[in-house]
Every structure is written in C-alpha cells, then in structure tokens.
DOKEFI-690513 format. One record per residue (C-alpha): residue number from 0; residue in three letters; x, y, z. Coordinates in Angstrom, 2 decimals. Layout:
N
- i, aa, east, north, up
- NUM, ALA, X, Y, Z
...
end
This chain:
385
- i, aa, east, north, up
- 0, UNK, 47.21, 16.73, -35.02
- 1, UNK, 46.55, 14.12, -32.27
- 2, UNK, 42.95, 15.26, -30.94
- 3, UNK, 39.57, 13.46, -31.51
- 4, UNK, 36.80, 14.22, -33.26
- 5, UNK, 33.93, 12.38, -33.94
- 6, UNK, 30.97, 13.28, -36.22
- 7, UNK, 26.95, 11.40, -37.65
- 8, UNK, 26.15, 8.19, -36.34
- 9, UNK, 28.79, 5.75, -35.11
- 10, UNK, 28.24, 2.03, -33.57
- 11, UNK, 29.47, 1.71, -29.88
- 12, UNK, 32.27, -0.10, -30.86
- 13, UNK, 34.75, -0.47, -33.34
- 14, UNK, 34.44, -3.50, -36.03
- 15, UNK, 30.90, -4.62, -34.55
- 16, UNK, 27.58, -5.21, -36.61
- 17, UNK, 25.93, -1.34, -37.80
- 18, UNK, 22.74, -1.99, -39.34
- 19, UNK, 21.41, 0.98, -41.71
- 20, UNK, 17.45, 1.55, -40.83
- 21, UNK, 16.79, -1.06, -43.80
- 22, UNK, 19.21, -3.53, -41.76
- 23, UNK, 21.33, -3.71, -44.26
- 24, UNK, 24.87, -3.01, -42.66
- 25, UNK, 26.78, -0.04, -43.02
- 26, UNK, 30.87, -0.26, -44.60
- 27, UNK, 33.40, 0.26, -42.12
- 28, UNK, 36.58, 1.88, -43.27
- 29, UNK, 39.71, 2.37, -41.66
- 30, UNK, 41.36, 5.78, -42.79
- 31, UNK, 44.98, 6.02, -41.71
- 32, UNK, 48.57, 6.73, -42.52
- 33, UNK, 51.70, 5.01, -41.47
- 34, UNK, 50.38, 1.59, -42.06
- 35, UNK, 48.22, 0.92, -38.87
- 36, UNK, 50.74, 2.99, -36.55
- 37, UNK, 49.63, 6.55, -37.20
- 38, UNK, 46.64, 8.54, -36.47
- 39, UNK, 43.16, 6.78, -37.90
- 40, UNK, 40.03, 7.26, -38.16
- 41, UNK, 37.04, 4.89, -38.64
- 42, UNK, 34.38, 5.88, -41.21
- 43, UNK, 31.04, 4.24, -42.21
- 44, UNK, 29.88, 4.14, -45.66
- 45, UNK, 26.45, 3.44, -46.85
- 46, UNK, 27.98, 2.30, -49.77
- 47, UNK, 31.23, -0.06, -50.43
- 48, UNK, 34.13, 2.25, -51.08
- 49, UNK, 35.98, 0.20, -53.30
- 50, UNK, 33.10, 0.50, -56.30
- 51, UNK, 35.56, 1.70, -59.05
- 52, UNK, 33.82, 1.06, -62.21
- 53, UNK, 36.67, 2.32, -64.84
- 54, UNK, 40.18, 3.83, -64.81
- 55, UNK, 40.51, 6.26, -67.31
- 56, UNK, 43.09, 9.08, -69.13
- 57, UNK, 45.97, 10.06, -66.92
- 58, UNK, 48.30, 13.06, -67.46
- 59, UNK, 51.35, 14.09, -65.73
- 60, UNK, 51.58, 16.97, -63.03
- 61, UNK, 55.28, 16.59, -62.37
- 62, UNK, 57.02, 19.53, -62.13
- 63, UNK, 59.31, 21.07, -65.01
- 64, UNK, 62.95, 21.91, -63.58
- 65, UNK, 64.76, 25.40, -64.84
- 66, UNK, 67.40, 25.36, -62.00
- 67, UNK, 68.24, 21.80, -60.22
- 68, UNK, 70.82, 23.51, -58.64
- 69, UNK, 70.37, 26.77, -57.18
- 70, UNK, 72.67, 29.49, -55.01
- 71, UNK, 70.62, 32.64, -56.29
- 72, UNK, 68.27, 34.74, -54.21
- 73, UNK, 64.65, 34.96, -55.86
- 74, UNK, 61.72, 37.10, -55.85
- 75, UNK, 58.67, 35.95, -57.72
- 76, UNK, 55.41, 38.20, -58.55
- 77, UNK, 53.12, 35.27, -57.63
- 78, UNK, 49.74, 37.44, -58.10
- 79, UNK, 50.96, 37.52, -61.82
- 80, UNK, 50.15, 33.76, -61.70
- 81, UNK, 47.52, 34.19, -63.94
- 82, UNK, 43.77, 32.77, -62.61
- 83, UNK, 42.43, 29.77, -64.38
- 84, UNK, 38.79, 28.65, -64.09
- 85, UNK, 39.70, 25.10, -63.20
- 86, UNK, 41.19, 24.13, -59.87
- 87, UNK, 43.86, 21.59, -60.79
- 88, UNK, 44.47, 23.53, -63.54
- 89, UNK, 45.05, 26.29, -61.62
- 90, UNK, 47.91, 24.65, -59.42
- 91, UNK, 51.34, 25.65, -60.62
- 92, UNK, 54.15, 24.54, -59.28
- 93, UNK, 56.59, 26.94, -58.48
- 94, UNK, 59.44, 25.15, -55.76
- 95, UNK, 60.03, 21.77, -55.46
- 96, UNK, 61.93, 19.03, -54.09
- 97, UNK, 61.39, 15.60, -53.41
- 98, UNK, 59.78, 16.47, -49.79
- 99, UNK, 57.79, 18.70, -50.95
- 100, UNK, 55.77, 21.03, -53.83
- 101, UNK, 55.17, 25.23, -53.28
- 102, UNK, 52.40, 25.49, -55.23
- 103, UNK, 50.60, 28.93, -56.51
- 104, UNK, 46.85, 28.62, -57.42
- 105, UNK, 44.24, 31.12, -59.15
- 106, UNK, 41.13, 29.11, -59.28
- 107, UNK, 37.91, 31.19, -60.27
- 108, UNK, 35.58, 28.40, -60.07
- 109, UNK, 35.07, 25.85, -57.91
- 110, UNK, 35.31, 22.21, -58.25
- 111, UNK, 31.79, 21.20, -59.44
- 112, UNK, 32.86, 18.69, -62.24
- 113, UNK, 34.98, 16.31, -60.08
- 114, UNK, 35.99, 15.19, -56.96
- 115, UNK, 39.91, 15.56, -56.08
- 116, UNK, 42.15, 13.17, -54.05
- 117, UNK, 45.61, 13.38, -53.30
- 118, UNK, 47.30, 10.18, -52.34
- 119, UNK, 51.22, 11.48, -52.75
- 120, UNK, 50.64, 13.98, -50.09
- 121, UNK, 49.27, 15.80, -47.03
- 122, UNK, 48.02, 19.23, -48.60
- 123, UNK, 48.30, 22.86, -46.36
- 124, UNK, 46.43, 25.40, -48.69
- 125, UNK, 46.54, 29.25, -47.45
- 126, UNK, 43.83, 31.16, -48.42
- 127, UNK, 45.25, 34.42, -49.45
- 128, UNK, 41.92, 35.61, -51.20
- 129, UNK, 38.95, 34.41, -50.97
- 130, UNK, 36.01, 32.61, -49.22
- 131, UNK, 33.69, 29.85, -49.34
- 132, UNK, 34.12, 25.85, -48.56
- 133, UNK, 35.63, 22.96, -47.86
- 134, UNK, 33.66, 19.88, -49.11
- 135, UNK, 35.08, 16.04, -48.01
- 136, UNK, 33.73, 12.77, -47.65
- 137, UNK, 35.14, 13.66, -43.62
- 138, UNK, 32.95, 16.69, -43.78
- 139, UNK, 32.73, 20.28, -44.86
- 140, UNK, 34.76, 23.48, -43.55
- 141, UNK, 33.98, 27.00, -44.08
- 142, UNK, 36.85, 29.40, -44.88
- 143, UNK, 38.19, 32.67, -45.40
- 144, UNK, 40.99, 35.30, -45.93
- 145, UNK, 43.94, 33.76, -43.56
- 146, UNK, 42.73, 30.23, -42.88
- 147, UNK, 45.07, 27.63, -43.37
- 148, UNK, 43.01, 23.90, -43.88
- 149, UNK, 45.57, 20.99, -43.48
- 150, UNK, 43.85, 18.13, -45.61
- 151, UNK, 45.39, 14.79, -44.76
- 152, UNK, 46.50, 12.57, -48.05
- 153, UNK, 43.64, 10.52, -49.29
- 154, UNK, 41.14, 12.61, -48.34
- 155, UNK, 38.70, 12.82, -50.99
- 156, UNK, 37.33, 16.77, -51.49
- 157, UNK, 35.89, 19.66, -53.29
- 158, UNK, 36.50, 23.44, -53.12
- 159, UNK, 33.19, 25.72, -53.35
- 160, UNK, 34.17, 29.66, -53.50
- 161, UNK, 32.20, 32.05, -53.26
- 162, UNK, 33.79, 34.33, -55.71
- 163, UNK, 36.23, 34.59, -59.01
- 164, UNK, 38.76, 36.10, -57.28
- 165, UNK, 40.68, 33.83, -55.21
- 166, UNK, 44.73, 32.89, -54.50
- 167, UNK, 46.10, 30.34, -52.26
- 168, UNK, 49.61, 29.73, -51.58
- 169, UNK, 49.89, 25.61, -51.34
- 170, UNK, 52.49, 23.35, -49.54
- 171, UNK, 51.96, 19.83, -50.68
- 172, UNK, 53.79, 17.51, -48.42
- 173, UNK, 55.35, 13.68, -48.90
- 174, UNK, 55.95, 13.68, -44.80
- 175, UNK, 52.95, 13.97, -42.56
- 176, UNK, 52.22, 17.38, -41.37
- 177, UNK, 51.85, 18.12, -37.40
- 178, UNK, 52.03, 20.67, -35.24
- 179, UNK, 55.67, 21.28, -33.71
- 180, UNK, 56.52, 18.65, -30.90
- 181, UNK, 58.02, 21.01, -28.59
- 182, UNK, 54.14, 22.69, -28.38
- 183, UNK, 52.67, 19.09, -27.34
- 184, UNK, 53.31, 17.60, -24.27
- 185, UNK, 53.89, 13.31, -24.54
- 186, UNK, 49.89, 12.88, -24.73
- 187, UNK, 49.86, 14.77, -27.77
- 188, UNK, 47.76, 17.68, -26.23
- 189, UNK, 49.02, 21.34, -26.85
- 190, UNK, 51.00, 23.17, -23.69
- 191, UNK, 50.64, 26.39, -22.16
- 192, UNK, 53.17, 27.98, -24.22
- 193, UNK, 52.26, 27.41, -27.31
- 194, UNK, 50.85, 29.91, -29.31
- 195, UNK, 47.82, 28.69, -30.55
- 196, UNK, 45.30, 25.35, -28.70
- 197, UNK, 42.81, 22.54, -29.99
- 198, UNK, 40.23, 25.45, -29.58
- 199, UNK, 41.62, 27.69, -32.14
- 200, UNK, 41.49, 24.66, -34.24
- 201, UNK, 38.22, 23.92, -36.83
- 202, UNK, 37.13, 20.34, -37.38
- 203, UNK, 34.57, 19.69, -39.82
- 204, UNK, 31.20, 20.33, -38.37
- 205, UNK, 29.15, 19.17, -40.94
- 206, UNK, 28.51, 15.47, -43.01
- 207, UNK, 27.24, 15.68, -46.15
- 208, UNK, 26.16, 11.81, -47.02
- 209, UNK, 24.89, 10.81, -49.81
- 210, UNK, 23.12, 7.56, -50.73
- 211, UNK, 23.23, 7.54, -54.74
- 212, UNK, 24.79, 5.61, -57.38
- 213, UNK, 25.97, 6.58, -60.86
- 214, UNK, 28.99, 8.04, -62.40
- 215, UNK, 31.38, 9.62, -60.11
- 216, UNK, 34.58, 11.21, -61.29
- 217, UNK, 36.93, 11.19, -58.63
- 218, UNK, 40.76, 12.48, -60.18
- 219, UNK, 43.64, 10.99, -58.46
- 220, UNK, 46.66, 12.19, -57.78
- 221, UNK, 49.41, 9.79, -57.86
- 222, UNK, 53.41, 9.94, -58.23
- 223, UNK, 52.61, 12.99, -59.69
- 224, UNK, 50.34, 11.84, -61.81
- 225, UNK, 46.51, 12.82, -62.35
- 226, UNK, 44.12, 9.58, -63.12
- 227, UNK, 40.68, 9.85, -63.71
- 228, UNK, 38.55, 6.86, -61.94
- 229, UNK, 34.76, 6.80, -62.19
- 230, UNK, 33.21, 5.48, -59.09
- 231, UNK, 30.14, 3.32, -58.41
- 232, UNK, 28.84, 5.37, -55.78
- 233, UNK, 29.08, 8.99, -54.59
- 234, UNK, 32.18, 9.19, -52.59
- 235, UNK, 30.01, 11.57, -49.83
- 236, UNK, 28.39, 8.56, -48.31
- 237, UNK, 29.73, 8.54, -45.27
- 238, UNK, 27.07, 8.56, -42.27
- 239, UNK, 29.47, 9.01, -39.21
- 240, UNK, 33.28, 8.04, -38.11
- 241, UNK, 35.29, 8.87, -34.84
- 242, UNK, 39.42, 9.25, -35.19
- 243, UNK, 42.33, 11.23, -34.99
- 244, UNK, 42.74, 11.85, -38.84
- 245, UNK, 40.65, 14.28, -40.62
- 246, UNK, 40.97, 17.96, -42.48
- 247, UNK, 40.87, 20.89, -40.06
- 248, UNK, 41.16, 24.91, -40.31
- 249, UNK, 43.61, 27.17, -38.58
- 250, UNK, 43.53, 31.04, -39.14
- 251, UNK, 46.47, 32.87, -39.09
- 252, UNK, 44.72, 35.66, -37.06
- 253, UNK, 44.82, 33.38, -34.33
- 254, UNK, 48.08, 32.47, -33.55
- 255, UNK, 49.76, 34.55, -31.10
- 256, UNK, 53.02, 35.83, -31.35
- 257, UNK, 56.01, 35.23, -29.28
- 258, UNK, 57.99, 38.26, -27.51
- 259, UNK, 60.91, 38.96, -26.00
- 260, UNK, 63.33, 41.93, -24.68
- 261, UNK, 65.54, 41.31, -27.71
- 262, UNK, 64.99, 39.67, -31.43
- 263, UNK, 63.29, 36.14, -31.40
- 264, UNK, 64.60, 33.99, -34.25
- 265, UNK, 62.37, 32.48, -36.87
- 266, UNK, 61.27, 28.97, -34.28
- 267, UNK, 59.28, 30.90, -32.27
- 268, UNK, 56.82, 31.75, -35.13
- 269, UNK, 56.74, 27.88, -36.41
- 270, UNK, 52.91, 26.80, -36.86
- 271, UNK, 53.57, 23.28, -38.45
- 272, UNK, 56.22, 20.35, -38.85
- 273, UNK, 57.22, 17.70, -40.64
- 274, UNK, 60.69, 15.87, -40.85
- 275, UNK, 61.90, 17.73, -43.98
- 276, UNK, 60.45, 21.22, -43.56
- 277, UNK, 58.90, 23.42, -41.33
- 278, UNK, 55.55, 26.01, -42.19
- 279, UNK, 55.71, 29.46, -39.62
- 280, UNK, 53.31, 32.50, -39.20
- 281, UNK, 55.05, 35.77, -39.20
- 282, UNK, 52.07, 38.03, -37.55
- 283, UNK, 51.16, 41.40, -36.28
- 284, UNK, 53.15, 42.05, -32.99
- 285, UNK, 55.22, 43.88, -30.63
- 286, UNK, 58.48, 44.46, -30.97
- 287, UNK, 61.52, 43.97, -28.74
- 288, UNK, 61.30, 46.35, -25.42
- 289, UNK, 65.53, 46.15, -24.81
- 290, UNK, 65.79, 49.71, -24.61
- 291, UNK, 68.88, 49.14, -27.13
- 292, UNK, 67.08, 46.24, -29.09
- 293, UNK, 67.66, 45.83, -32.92
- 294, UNK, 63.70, 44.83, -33.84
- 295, UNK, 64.85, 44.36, -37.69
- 296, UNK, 66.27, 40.39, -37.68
- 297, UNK, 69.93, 40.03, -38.04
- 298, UNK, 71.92, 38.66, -40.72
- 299, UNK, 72.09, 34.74, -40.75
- 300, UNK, 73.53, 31.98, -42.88
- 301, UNK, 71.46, 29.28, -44.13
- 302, UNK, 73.90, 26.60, -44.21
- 303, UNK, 71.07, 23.43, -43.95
- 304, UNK, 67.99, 25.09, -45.74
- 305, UNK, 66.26, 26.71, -47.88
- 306, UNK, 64.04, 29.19, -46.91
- 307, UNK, 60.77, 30.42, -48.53
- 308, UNK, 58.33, 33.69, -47.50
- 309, UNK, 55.19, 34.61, -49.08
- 310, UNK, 54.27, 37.61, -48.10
- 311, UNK, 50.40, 37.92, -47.44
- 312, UNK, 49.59, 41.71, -46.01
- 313, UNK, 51.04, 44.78, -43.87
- 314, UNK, 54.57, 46.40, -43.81
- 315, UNK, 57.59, 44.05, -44.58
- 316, UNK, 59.93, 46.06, -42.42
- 317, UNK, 63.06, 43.62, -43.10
- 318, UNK, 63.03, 44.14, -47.17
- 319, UNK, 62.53, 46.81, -49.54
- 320, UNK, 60.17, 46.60, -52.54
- 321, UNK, 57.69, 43.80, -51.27
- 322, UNK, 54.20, 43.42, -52.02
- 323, UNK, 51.71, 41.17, -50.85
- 324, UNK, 51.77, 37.39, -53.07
- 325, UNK, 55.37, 38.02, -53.24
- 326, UNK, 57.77, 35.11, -52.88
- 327, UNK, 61.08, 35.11, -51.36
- 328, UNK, 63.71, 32.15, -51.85
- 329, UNK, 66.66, 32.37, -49.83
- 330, UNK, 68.76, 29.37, -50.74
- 331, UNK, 71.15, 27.53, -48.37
- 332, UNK, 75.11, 27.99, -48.90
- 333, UNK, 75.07, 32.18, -48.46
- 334, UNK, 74.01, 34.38, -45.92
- 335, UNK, 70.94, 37.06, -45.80
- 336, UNK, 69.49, 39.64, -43.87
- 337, UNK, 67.51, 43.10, -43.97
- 338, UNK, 68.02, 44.64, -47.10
- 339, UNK, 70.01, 48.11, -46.55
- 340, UNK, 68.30, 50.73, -44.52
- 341, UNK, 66.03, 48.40, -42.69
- 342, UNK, 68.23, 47.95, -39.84
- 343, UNK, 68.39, 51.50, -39.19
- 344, UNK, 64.17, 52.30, -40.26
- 345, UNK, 63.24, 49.58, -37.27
- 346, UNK, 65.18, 51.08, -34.23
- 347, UNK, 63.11, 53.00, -32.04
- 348, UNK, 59.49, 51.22, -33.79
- 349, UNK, 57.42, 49.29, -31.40
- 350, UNK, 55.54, 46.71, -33.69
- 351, UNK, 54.69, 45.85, -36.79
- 352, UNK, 51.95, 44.65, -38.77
- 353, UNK, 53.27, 42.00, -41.08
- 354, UNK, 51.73, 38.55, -41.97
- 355, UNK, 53.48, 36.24, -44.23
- 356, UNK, 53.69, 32.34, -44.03
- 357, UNK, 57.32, 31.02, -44.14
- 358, UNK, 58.04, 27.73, -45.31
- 359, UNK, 62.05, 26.03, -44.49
- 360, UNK, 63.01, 23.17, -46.19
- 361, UNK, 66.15, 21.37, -45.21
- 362, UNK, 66.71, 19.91, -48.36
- 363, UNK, 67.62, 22.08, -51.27
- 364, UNK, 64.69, 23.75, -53.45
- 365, UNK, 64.61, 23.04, -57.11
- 366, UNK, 63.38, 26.37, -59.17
- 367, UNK, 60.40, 25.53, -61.94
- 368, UNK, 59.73, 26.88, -65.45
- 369, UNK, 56.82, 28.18, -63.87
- 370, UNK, 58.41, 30.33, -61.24
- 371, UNK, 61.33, 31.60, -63.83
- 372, UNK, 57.47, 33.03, -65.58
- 373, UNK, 57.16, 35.37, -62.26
- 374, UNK, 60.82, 35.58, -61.30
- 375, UNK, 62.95, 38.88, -60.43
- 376, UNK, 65.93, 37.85, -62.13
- 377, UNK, 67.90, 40.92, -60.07
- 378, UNK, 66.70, 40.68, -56.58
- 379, UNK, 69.89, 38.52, -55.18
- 380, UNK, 71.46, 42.21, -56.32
- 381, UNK, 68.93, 44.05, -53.72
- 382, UNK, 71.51, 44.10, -50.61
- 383, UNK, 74.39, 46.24, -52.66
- 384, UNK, 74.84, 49.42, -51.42
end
C-alpha cells in the first residue's frame, strides 16, 4: 500500500552519519521488494543485521498434492483443522498453486520460542478467532476478531495471543499484495469511491528495540522450505525507519459495502490485488432496492478462475448447509450459482448479514492431502433438485 509511515528516531536524511548516544553509528538497512523499484523502507539497527552465527536443520513445508487437476466443487469443514500448540506447525496447507498457498491455522500458543520470516511470500492472515499481537522488527500491531494484517515478505515477526482458541484463514502470496488500482488514483492515494481509506488502515504504532546479543532463532521460510538460522543479535533492534513498506491491519468491519438498484457482481467487494489473484470482503449490507431485483447472485461460469469463500459469520443466503470456517472451491471450466431455493428465499429481503473473505485465483487451484482430511466429498451434488 503506497502511504508513509515513519516510526523511533530517524537521521534527517537518508544514507548520512547516525550516531547512537555512545557515537557509535547506527546500521542502515534498506527493506524493499522489486529490486530497488518497489516500495522501501529505511530501517536503523543498533546492531549489524547480517550477524548469522549458524545455519541449522531444515525441513520441507511444500505442499502434498491429492488432485493436480481438479473440475469438482468442494466444501471443506476447516474448524475440524485440528489446533496445534505451535504456530508453524499449525499452518496447513489446504489450496495451492504456484501463485499462491490457502492456508488453515489452529495455533494455541504463541510464538515465544522463535522468530518467523517468510522470504517466498507476502502473508494476509484473517483472524477468524482470536486476539492479541503482532510483534516485528517494523513494530507491533494489536488485533482481533475480523482484522486482516498484510505482512510484507521478509518481515521478521512473532504472534502473541491472548488465548488457546484461535483460527486464521491465511493467503500466502508469491506476487506483492496491494490494494485494487482502480481504488487509487496515479499518486497511489485511495479515491472517494473506494470503500475503505489510509485511515481505516493500522500501521504499527509501537517499536520494540532491543540492544542484546546471544542466540537468536530466527526460522526461515524459503522455496518452501523451513531453515533454522541462529542470529548474533536480537532481530528487534531496530530504533526508527521511515518508508512505504511495512505490516499493517485492516478490519473487515470497516470496509463498506457497495450498492446498487440491482445485483453487484463479486469486483465491487474486492479488498486486495495482486497479478494472479484477487482477496474480497463479502459484508453486512443492503440489498438491491429494484422493486423487481433478484438480491440472491446469479448463476455464472468461471471460465479463467478459481474461486475460493471462507465463510466467517451471519446468514449465507446464496448456499444451503454453510457454517462459519467453511470453505468453498468453485473451480474454473463449469458454472455455479445459489444452491436451489435460494433464489426464491432472497426476493422480497432487504439485507443480509454475511461476512466471508473470498479469494479468486486465475490460475487453477491444486487440492492438498490436507484439505481431502476436511473435504465434503458430495457437495458438487448440492445444486440437484
């Protein structure tokens, strides 16, 4: 998201001498994506960042394929994802592709063993259940029930929650993640029309730094593999930086939904881009006032995607037999719609309370042998009559 930020103790300018109170000099560290021609942000380290004292153990993450290539309408049970104490451990991959991982996670305790890093990906974690915060070396965000924090890739992090019982629905990303271009106007700065601004948007407000040295285990996620490198210094050191490229929060509850006299298709819901997919809200709202409108959505062929809806809370008025931490997977290649009845149910309702987080890939979706665990193996038979 192209809006700056700036938090602790920066020099006046960019690449100039920043003495610590000891006058020792502080580590400058450009943090950016794209080579040097995307968004950046300049951080200053007590400490050198490049201190790795020892690579150790790696293990593999990669995903295990059931289906390569799927035509078959799924449901999957994703609360039956069954809760693991560790974080990482906790992450199972349910939908994949080479654009992107749909990841289900369980964690009951947070991440006080290790630091995390993700260097394949930008990360968009949905907190579905649970509360607490958001630790990185760019600062700390609290969250809750609905907030979705967009972590950019190498950002080096911990999750503290506050309870046991916690679920997040996780889109891990190869492409950068942004919000949707036709939102922005050429400055970068979010228009009038969109439905959410930079105000609704939560930057880290606080820097934890730390000035210590030791052992610190920071895993590493790389080409889908998980390497454990001890650093020479706490990766928290940082004292200040100023950029464009740094975590940040956006709830659900405040994006605000786009009308009309007659059925909006799915674009006007779209919270987040990339080139290969796109991430929408689906939120509490008012339905269609054509005194002859249909509010239930109308049948529609995905011919270039896949498309993906976890359901989060409310009344799905489009299917039949959803519950919340449900999964939907409509592949591309067949058509899909309301299930039978719905059609007829909507007419004459004047909102609904929904919220679900939809997720369209335009390449096709490979299913795992994790979501086969969780699968409905007769839901693509749900629209017979």
């Amino acid at each position: 998201m192209p809006f700056y930020h700036t938090l602790g103790k920066i020099p006046p300018k960019r690449h100039t001498i920043f003495k610590k109170p000891d006058g020792n000099l502080y580590y400058e560290q450009v943090f950016g994506t794209i080579g040097f021609d995307g968004m950046s942000t300049n951080l200053y380290h007590i400490h050198r960042p490049t201190q790795v004292k020892e690579i150790g153990d790696s293990y593999s993450v990669a995903p295990k394929i059931a289906i390569k290539n799927n035509i078959k309408s799924y449901r999957f049970h994703g609360f039956k994802v069954t809760p693991e104490k560790d974080y990482l451990q906790s992450r199972k991959n349910v939908l994949t592709n080479s654009d992107v991982h749909i990841i289900l996670s369980a964690p009951q305790e947070s991440t006080s063993q290790y630091f995390y890093k993700n260097t394949d990906a930008d990360e968009l974690i949905f907190i579905h259940r649970g509360s607490g915060k958001f630790r990185s070396h760019l600062g700390n965000i609290d969250f809750k029930y609905g907030d979705y924090i967009l972590i950019p890739r190498g950002t080096i992090y911990k999750l503290d929650f506050d309870t046991q019982d916690n679920r997040l629905f996780i889109v891990e990303s190869r492409r950068p993640i942004y919000t949707p271009k036709r939102y922005r106007n050429w400055f970068g700065q979010l228009l009038e029309h969109s439905p959410y601004c930079e105000r609704d948007l939560r930057a880290p407000h606080e820097l934890e730094s730390y000035d210590e040295k030791g052992d610190f285990l920071i895993k590493v996620k790389k080409q889908d593999e998980i390497f454990d490198m001890i650093y020479a210094t706490h990766p928290f050191d940082v004292v200040g930086y100023d950029g464009f490229n740094f975590p940040y929060a956006f709830s659900i509850h405040d994006f605000e939904p786009i009308t009309g006299r007659i059925h909006q298709p799915p674009p006007v819901h779209q919270t987040f881009e990339t080139d290969a997919f796109v991430v929408c809200s689906f939120v509490p709202r008012l339905y269609d006032y054509h005194p002859q409108s249909i509010p239930a959505p109308y049948n529609h062929s995905n011919i270039d995607s896949d498309e993906v809806l976890y359901y989060v809370d409310g009344d799905f008025m489009s299917r039949n037999d959803i519950d919340a931490g449900h999964i939907s997977l409509h592949p591309a290649g067949i058509p899909h719609g309301p299930h039978p009845g719905a059609v007829e149910r909507s007419i004459g309702k004047t909102k609904t309370d929904e919220l679900a987080v939809m997720v369209d890939t335009f390449k096709p979706l490979m299913v795992t042998e994790e979501a086969i665990k969780i699968a409905d193996e007769k839901y693509y038979k749900s629209w017979l009559e």
